[in-house]
C-alpha positions in Angstrom: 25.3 54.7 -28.0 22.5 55.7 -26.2 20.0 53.1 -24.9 16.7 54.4 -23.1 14.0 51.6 -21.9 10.3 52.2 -20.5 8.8 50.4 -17.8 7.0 47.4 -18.9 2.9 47.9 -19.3 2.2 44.2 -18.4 1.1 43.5 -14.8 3.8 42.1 -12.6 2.5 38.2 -12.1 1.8 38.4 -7.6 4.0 36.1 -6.2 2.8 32.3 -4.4 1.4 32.7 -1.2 3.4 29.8 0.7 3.6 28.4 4.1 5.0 26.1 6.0 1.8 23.7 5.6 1.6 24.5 2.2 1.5 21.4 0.0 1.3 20.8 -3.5 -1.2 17.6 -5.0 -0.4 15.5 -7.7 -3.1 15.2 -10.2 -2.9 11.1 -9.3 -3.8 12.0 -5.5 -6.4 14.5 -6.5 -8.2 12.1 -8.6 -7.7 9.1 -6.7 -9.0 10.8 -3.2 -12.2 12.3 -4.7 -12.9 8.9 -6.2 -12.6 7.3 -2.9 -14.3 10.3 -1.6 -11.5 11.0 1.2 -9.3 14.1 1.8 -6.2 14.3 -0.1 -4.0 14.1 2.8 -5.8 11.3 3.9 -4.9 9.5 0.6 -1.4 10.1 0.8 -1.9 9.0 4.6 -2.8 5.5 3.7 -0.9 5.3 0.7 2.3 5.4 2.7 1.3 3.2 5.2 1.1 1.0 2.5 4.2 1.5 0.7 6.1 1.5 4.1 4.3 -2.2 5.0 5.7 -3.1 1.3 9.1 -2.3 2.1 9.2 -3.9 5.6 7.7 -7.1 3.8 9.9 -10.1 4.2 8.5 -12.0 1.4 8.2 -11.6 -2.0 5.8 -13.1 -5.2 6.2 -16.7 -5.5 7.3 -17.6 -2.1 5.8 -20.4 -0.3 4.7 -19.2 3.4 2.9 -20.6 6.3 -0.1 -19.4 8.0 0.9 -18.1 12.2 -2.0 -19.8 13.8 -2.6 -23.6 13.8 -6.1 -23.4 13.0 -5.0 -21.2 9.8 -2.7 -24.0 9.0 -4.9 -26.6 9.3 -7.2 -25.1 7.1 -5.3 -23.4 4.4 -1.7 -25.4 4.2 1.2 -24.5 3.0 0.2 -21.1 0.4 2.4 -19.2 -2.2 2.1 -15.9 -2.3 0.6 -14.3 -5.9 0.9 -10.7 -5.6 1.8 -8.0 -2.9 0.1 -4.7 -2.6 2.6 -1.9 -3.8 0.3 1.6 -3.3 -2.8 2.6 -2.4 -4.1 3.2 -5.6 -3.9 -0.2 -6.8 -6.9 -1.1 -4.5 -10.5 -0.9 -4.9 -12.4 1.9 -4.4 -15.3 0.0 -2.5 -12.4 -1.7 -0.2 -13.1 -0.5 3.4 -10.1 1.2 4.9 -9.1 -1.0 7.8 -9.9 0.9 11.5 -6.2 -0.4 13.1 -4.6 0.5 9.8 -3.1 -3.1 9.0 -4.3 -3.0 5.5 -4.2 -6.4 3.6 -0.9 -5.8 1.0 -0.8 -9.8 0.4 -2.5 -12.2 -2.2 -2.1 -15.6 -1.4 -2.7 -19.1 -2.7 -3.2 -22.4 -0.7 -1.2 -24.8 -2.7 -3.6 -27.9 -1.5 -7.1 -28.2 -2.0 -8.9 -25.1 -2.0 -8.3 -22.7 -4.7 -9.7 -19.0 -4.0 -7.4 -16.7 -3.4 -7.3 -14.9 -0.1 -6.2 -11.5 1.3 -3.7 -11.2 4.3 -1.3 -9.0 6.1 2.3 -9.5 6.3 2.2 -10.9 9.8 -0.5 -13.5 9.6 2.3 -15.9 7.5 5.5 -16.5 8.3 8.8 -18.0 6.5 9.4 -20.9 8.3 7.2 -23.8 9.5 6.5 -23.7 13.3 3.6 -26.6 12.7 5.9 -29.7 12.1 6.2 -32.0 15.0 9.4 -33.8 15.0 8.4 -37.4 16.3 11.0 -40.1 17.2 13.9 -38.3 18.3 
Protein backbone atom coordinates (compact mmCIF):
# COMPACT_ATOMS: atom_id res chain seq x y z
CA UNK A 1 0.00 0.00 0.00
CA UNK A 2 0.96 3.26 -0.92
CA UNK A 3 0.44 6.15 1.51
CA UNK A 4 1.28 9.84 0.31
CA UNK A 5 0.57 12.96 2.88
CA UNK A 6 0.70 16.87 2.09
CA UNK A 7 2.02 19.28 4.33
CA UNK A 8 -0.57 20.71 6.63
CA UNK A 9 -2.13 24.29 5.41
CA UNK A 10 -2.79 25.46 9.02
CA UNK A 11 -0.18 27.87 10.51
CA UNK A 12 2.22 26.21 12.91
CA UNK A 13 0.99 27.81 16.48
CA UNK A 14 4.80 30.06 17.44
CA UNK A 15 6.07 28.71 20.40
CA UNK A 16 5.99 30.60 24.31
CA UNK A 17 8.50 33.15 24.61
CA UNK A 18 9.98 32.09 28.24
CA UNK A 19 12.59 33.22 30.53
CA UNK A 20 13.94 32.72 33.48
CA UNK A 21 11.74 35.65 35.08
CA UNK A 22 8.98 34.59 33.35
CA UNK A 23 6.00 33.99 35.64
CA UNK A 24 2.60 32.86 35.22
CA UNK A 25 -0.62 34.75 37.39
CA UNK A 26 -3.32 33.08 38.76
CA UNK A 27 -6.55 34.64 37.99
CA UNK A 28 -7.08 34.99 42.08
CA UNK A 29 -3.70 37.17 42.19
CA UNK A 30 -4.65 39.18 39.13
CA UNK A 31 -7.92 40.12 40.53
CA UNK A 32 -7.07 40.47 44.01
CA UNK A 33 -3.87 42.91 43.13
CA UNK A 34 -5.80 45.27 40.80
CA UNK A 35 -8.45 45.51 43.44
CA UNK A 36 -5.89 46.54 45.99
CA UNK A 37 -4.42 48.48 43.26
CA UNK A 38 -0.74 46.89 43.82
CA UNK A 39 1.55 44.95 41.39
CA UNK A 40 0.98 41.35 41.15
CA UNK A 41 4.23 40.42 42.51
CA UNK A 42 3.72 42.57 45.23
CA UNK A 43 0.49 40.64 46.14
CA UNK A 44 2.08 37.45 46.17
CA UNK A 45 4.93 39.39 48.19
CA UNK A 46 2.70 39.96 51.05
CA UNK A 47 0.61 37.07 50.70
CA UNK A 48 3.53 34.92 51.67
CA UNK A 49 4.69 36.86 54.38
CA UNK A 50 1.55 36.10 55.60
CA UNK A 51 1.13 32.53 55.16
CA UNK A 52 4.79 32.06 56.41
CA UNK A 53 3.84 34.19 59.89
CA UNK A 54 0.69 31.60 59.93
CA UNK A 55 2.79 28.70 59.91
CA UNK A 56 5.48 29.96 62.44
CA UNK A 57 2.29 30.81 64.67
CA UNK A 58 2.53 29.07 67.97
CA UNK A 59 -1.04 29.40 68.78
CA UNK A 60 -4.06 28.39 67.45
CA UNK A 61 -8.19 29.51 67.54
CA UNK A 62 -9.52 29.12 70.93
CA UNK A 63 -6.40 29.39 72.94
CA UNK A 64 -6.18 31.60 75.87
CA UNK A 65 -2.95 33.93 75.51
CA UNK A 66 -1.40 36.82 77.38
CA UNK A 67 -0.58 40.15 76.26
CA UNK A 68 3.86 40.70 76.43
CA UNK A 69 3.74 44.11 78.02
CA UNK A 70 2.39 44.81 81.50
CA UNK A 71 0.53 47.76 80.56
CA UNK A 72 -1.22 45.48 77.78
CA UNK A 73 -2.08 43.14 80.48
CA UNK A 74 -3.33 45.44 82.69
CA UNK A 75 -5.63 46.64 80.28
CA UNK A 76 -6.76 43.76 78.29
CA UNK A 77 -6.37 40.52 80.66
CA UNK A 78 -6.16 37.34 79.90
CA UNK A 79 -7.72 37.15 75.84
CA UNK A 80 -8.70 34.00 73.65
CA UNK A 81 -7.77 34.09 70.48
CA UNK A 82 -11.01 34.08 67.68
CA UNK A 83 -9.44 33.78 64.42
CA UNK A 84 -5.91 33.88 62.71
CA UNK A 85 -5.19 35.41 59.37
CA UNK A 86 -4.47 32.51 56.86
CA UNK A 87 -3.72 34.67 53.33
CA UNK A 88 -3.65 37.85 52.14
CA UNK A 89 -6.66 37.81 50.45
CA UNK A 90 -8.82 37.36 53.35
CA UNK A 91 -8.09 41.01 54.34
CA UNK A 92 -9.57 44.20 53.47
CA UNK A 93 -8.91 45.96 50.71
CA UNK A 94 -8.82 49.46 52.61
CA UNK A 95 -6.35 47.73 55.33
CA UNK A 96 -3.04 49.64 55.08
CA UNK A 97 -0.06 47.35 54.35
CA UNK A 98 2.08 47.68 57.46
CA UNK A 99 5.70 49.68 56.50
CA UNK A 100 7.90 46.90 58.78
CA UNK A 101 5.83 44.15 57.26
CA UNK A 102 4.56 42.58 60.66
CA UNK A 103 1.06 42.46 59.44
CA UNK A 104 -1.71 41.77 62.10
CA UNK A 105 -2.65 37.67 61.31
CA UNK A 106 -4.42 37.55 64.97
CA UNK A 107 -8.13 38.26 66.22
CA UNK A 108 -8.33 38.29 69.70
CA UNK A 109 -10.84 38.51 72.56
CA UNK A 110 -10.29 39.87 76.18
CA UNK A 111 -12.12 37.36 78.24
CA UNK A 112 -12.91 40.18 81.15
CA UNK A 113 -14.57 43.24 80.71
CA UNK A 114 -14.26 44.79 77.47
CA UNK A 115 -15.58 43.14 74.54
CA UNK A 116 -14.34 44.56 71.07
CA UNK A 117 -12.23 42.59 69.35
CA UNK A 118 -8.73 43.56 68.67
CA UNK A 119 -6.01 42.92 65.95
CA UNK A 120 -2.49 41.74 66.96
CA UNK A 121 0.67 40.16 65.74
CA UNK A 122 1.92 36.85 66.87
CA UNK A 123 4.50 38.30 69.15
CA UNK A 124 2.60 40.81 71.13
CA UNK A 125 0.99 37.59 73.20
CA UNK A 126 2.56 34.95 74.55
CA UNK A 127 1.60 31.24 75.94
CA UNK A 128 2.46 31.48 79.27
CA UNK A 129 1.80 34.12 82.02
CA UNK A 130 4.98 36.13 82.88
CA UNK A 131 2.54 38.76 84.99
CA UNK A 132 1.84 36.60 88.12
CA UNK A 133 3.75 37.50 91.15
CA UNK A 134 4.25 34.53 93.40
CA UNK A 135 3.88 36.14 96.97
CA UNK A 136 4.70 34.18 100.24
CA UNK A 137 7.23 31.84 99.31
Amino acid sequence: MIEQTYPSKRAKPMGFLTSAKSRFFSPVEVTQARMRKITVEEYIRRDKIIRTEWNACPFKVGDTVYPKSQKDYIDYGPVEITAMLQSYKDTSIEDEWPKNDNPFILTIKPLKGNRDLVFCTANWVVKTNPHLLLENV
